[in-house]
C-alpha positions as CSV (number, residue, x, y, z in Angstrom):
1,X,112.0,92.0,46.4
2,X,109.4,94.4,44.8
3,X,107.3,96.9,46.3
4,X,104.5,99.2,45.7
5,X,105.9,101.9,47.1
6,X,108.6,103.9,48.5
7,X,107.0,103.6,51.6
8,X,106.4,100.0,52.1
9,X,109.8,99.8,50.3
10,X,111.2,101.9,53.0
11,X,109.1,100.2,56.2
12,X,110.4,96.8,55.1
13,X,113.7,97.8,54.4
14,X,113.5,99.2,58.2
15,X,111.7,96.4,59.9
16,X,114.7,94.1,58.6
17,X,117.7,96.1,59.4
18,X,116.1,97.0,62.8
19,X,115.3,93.5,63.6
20,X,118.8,92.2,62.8
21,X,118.2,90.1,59.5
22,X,119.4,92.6,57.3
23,X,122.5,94.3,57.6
24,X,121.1,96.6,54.6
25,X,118.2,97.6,52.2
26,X,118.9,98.9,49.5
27,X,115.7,100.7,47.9
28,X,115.8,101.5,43.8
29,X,113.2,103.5,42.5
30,X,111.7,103.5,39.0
31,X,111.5,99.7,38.2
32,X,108.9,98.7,36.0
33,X,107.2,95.5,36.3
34,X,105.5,93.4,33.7
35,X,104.0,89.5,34.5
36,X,100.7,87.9,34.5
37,X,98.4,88.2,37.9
38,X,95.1,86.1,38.2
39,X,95.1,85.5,34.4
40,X,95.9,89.4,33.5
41,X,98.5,90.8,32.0
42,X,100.2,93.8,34.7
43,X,102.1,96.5,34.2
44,X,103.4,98.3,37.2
45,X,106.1,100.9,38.8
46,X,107.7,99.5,41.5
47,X,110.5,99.9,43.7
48,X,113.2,97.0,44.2
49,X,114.7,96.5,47.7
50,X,118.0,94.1,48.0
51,X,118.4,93.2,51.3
52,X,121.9,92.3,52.4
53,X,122.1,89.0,54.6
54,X,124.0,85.4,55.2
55,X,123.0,81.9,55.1
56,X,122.2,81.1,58.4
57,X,119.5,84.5,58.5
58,X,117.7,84.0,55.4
59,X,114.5,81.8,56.3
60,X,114.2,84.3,59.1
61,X,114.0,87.3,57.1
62,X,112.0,85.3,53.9
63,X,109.3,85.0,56.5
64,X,109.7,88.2,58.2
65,X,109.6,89.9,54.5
66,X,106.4,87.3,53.2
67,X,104.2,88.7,56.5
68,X,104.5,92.0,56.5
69,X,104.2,92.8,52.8
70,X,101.7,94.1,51.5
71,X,101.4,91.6,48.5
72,X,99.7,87.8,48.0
73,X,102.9,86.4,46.5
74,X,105.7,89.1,47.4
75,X,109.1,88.2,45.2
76,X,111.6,86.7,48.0
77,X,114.5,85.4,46.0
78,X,118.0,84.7,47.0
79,X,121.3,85.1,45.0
80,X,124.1,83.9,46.1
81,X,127.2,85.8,46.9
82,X,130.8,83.7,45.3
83,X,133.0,86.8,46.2
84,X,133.3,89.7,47.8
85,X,135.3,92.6,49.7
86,X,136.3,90.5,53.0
87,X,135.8,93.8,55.2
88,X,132.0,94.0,53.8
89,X,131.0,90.6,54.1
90,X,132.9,90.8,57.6
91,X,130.4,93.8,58.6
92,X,127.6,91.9,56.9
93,X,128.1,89.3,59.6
94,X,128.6,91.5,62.3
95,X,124.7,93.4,61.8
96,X,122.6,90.3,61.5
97,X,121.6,88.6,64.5
């Protein structure tokens, strides 16, 4: 997801972790975002925050994210992970509720 800021970047990124449907946030600076608002053209910094989570903890923290960001239509996408290290995805597991 996108934010305005480092701090709503950061207060997110906390509110998930410390409520269990994140096992981690990770918050990257200096994005630049360009798409079309209300009929405008926009052109913004943001920051990007990628939230580590599983299957069965996503709808929980989609809505968690949607109400307390600060947008109208905050970017709440999911990728799918095919692979990974089996001791990260174990401690994934183990930090959501």
């Amino acid at each position: 997801m996108t934010a305005p800021s480092e701090d709503v970047a950061l207060s997110l990124a906390r509110s998930a972790v410390g409520a269990q449907l994140a096992a981690c946030g990770n918050l990257v600076p200096g994005i630049r975002s360009v798409y079309r608002w209300k009929g405008e053209i926009c052109d913004d910094a943001e920051f990007l925050v990628l939230f580590k989570t599983t299957p069965d903890r996503l709808d929980a923290l989609r809505m968690h994210l949607v109400e307390a960001h600060p947008y109208d239509c905050p970017e709440v996408i999911a990728t799918p992970v095919v692979a990974g290290h089996p001791a990260y995805l174990a401690w994934v597991r183990e930090n959501v509720g």
